[in-house]
TORDRENTOR-519937 format. One record per residue (C-alpha): x, y, z; residue in three letters. Coordinates in Angstrom, 1 decimal. Layout:
// residues N
((X Y Z) 'ALA')
...
This chain:
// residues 220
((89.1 235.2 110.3) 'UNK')
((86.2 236.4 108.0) 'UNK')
((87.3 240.3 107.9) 'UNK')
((91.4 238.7 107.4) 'UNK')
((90.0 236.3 103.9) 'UNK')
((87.0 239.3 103.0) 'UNK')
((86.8 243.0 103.3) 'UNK')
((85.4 245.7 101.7) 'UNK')
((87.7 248.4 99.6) 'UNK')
((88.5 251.4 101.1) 'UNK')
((88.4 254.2 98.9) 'UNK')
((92.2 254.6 99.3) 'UNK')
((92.7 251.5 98.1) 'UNK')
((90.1 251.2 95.5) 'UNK')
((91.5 254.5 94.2) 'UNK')
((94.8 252.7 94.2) 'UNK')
((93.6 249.7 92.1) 'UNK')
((91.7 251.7 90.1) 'UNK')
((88.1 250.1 90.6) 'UNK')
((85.3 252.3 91.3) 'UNK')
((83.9 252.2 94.8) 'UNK')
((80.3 251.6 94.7) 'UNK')
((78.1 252.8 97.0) 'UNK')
((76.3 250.2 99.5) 'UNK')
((72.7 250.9 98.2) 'UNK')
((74.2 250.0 94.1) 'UNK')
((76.6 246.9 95.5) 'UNK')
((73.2 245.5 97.3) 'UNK')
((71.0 246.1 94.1) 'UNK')
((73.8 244.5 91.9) 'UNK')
((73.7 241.6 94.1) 'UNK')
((70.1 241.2 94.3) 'UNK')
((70.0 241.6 90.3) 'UNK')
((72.8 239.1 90.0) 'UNK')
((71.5 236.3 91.9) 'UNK')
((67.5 236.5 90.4) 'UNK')
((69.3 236.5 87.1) 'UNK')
((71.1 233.2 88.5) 'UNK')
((68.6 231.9 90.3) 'UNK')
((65.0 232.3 88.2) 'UNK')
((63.5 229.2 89.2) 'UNK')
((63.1 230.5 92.4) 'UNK')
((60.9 233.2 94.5) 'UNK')
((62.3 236.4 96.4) 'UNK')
((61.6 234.6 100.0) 'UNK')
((62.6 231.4 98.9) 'UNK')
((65.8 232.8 97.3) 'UNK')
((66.5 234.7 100.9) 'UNK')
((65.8 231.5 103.2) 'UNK')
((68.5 229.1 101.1) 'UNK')
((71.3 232.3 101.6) 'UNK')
((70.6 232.2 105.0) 'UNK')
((70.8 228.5 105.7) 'UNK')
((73.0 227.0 102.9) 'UNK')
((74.9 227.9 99.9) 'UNK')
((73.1 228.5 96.8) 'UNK')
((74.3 226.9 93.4) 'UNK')
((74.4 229.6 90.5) 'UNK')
((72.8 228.3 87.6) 'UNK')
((74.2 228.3 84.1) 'UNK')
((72.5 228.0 81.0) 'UNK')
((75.0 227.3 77.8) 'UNK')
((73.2 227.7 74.5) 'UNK')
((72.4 224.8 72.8) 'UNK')
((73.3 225.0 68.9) 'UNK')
((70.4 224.1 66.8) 'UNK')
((70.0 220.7 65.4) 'UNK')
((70.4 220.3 62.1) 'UNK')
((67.6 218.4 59.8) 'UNK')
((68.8 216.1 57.9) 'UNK')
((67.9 215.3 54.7) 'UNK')
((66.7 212.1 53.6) 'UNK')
((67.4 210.6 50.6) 'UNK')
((64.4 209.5 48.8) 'UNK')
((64.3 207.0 46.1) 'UNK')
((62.6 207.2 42.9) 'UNK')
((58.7 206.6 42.8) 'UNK')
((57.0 203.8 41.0) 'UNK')
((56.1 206.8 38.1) 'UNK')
((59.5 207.9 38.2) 'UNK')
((61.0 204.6 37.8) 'UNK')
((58.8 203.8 34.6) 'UNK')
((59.1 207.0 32.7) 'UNK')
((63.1 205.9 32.7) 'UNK')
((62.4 202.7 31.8) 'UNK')
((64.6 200.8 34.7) 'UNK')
((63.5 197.6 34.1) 'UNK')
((62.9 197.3 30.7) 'UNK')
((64.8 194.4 28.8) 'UNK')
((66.7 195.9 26.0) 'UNK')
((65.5 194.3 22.2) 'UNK')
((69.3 193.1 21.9) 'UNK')
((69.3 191.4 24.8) 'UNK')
((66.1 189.4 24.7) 'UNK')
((67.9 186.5 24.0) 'UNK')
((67.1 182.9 25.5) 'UNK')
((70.3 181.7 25.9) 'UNK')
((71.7 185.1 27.4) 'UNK')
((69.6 183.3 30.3) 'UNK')
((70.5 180.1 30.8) 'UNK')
((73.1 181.0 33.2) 'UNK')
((70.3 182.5 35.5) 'UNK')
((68.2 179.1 34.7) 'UNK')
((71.1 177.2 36.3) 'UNK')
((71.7 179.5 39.4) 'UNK')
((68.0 179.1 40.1) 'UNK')
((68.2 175.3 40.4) 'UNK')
((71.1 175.4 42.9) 'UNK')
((69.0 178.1 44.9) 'UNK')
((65.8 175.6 44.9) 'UNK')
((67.8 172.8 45.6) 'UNK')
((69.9 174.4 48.4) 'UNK')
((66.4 175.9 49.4) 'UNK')
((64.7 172.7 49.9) 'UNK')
((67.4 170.7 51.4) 'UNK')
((68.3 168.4 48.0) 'UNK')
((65.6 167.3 45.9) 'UNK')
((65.7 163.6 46.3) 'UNK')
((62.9 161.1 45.0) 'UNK')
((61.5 160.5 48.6) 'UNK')
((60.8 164.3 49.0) 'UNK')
((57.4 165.2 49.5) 'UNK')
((55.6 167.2 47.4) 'UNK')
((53.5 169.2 49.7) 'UNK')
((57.3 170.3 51.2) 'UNK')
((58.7 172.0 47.9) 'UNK')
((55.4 173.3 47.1) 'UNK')
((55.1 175.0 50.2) 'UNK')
((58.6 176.2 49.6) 'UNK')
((58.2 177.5 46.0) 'UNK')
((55.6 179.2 47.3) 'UNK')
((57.6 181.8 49.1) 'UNK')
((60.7 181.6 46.8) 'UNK')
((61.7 183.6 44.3) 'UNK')
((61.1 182.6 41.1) 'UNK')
((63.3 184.8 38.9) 'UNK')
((65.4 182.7 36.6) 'UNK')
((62.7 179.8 36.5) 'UNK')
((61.4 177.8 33.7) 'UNK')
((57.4 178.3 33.8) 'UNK')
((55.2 177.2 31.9) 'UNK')
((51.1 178.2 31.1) 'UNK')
((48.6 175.2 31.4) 'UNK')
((45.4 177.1 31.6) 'UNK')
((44.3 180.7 30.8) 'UNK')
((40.8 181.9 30.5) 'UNK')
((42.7 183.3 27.0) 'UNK')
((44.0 180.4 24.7) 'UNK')
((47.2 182.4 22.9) 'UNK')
((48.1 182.0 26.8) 'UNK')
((48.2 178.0 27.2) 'UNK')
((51.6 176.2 26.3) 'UNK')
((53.5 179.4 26.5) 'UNK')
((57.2 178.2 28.0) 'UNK')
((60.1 180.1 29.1) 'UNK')
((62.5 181.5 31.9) 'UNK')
((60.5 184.0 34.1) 'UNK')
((62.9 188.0 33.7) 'UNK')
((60.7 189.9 35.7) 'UNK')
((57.7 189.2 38.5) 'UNK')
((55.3 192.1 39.3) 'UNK')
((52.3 192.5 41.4) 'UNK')
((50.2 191.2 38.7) 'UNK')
((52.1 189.8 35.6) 'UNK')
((55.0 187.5 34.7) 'UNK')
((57.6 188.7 32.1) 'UNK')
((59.2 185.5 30.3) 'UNK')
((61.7 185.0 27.3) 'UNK')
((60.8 182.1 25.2) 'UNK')
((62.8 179.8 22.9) 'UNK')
((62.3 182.2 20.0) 'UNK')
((63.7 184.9 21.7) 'UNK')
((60.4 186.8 22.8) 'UNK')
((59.3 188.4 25.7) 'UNK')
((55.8 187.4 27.0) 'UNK')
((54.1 189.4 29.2) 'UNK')
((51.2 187.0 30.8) 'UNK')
((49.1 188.2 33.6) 'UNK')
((48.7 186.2 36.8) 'UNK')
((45.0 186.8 36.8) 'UNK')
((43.0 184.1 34.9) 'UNK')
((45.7 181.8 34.9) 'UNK')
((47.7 178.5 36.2) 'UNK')
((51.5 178.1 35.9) 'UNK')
((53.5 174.9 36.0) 'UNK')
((57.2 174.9 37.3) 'UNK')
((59.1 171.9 37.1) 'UNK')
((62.2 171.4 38.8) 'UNK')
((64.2 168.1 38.6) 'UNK')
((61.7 166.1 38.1) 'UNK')
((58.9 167.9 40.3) 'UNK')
((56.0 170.0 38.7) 'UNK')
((54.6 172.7 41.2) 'UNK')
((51.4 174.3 40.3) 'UNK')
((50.7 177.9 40.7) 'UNK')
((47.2 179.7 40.7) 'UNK')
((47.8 183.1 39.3) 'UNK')
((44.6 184.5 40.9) 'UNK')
((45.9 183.6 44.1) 'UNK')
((49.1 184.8 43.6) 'UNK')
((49.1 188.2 43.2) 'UNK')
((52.2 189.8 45.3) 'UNK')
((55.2 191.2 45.0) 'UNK')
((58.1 188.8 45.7) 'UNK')
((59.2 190.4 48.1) 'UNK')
((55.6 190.2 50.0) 'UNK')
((55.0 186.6 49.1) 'UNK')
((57.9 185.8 51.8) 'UNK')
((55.9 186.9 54.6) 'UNK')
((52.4 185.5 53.0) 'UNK')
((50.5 182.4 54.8) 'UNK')
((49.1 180.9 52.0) 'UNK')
((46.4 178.4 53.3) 'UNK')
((45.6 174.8 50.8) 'UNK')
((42.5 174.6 49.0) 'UNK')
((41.1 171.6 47.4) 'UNK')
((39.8 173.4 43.9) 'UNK')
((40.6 176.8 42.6) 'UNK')
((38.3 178.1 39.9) 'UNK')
((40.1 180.1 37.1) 'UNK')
């Protein structure tokens, strides 16, 4: 059955089909080339024992195209953003009523924050709230300051940094006040929430995530 399915070319026949006969000593070294080319992760002996007992699977190994790096798109630094001036409030827009509006949307976000200010709310409750909530668009006001030109300043907090407050006043001007050295008042229907600025230095973002613990006195 084996010779009828296999045999090997006769050189009539090869001369016929125009192949070239090889000899047996080239066909046995093609073989053996062809199957350690195959077959690398295996020795000589072991490569002879699995042809003798089983069938051997020829291995093939399809080039993988290299990956490509991408490129990630970095946003601008902290130096980059200042030398354009991002956040700087234009002179003709320094105008207190320009932010009312904001004022307003502020009020609803406190009061949707803290469940409705009603009269029987506790204090310690929207304290701890304001705490973590953003303050932007809030009417703040200086009570102490370890500098006087700092006490009674009033107006709707533009801009909260790491360190300072940025607020536009009834006369249309921006005040910059710093955190450090000072204690803020924010009133909101009805309720005044005190704010130590020495203990309050974070990002907005970071005071989200902060534990802030109570303390019975905080020196400026």
């Amino acid at each position: 059955m084996s010779g009828a399915i296999y045999h090997a070319l006769s050189q009539k026949e090869a001369k016929e089909l125009d192949v070239q006969h090889p000899g047996a000593q080239r066909a046995e070294a093609f073989v053996r080339a062809f199957l350690k080319r195959s077959t690398p992760r295996l020795s000589q002996q072991a490569r002879e024992d699995q042809l003798q007992r089983k069938a051997v699977v020829l291995e093939y190994f399809a080039r993988r195209p290299p990956k490509e790096k991408r490129k990630r798109c970095r946003g601008l630094s902290a130096r980059q953003r200042r030398g354009l001036r991002l956040f700087d409030v234009k002179p003709e827009q320094q105008r207190y009523n320009l932010f009312l509006p904001l004022h307003e949307l502020w009020k609803q976000y406190i009061r949707d924050l803290c469940g409705g200010l009603k009269p029987d709310t506790q204090p310690q409750v929207i304290q701890a709230k304001l705490l973590k909530a953003d303050l932007h668009g809030a009417v703040i006001s200086v009570t102490k300051s370890k500098c006087p030109s700092y006490v009674g300043v009033t107006g709707i907090l533009l801009q909260e940094t790491k360190h300072v407050f940025k607020i536009i006043t009834k006369e249309d001007r921006l005040k910059v006040i710093p955190k450090l050295n000072c204690v803020f008042a924010v009133e909101t229907d009805g309720f005044v929430s005190y704010i130590y600025g020495s203990k309050f230095q974070l990002r907005s973002s970071e005071r989200s995530a902060k534990k802030f613990k109570a303390k019975g006195a905080i020196d400026l």
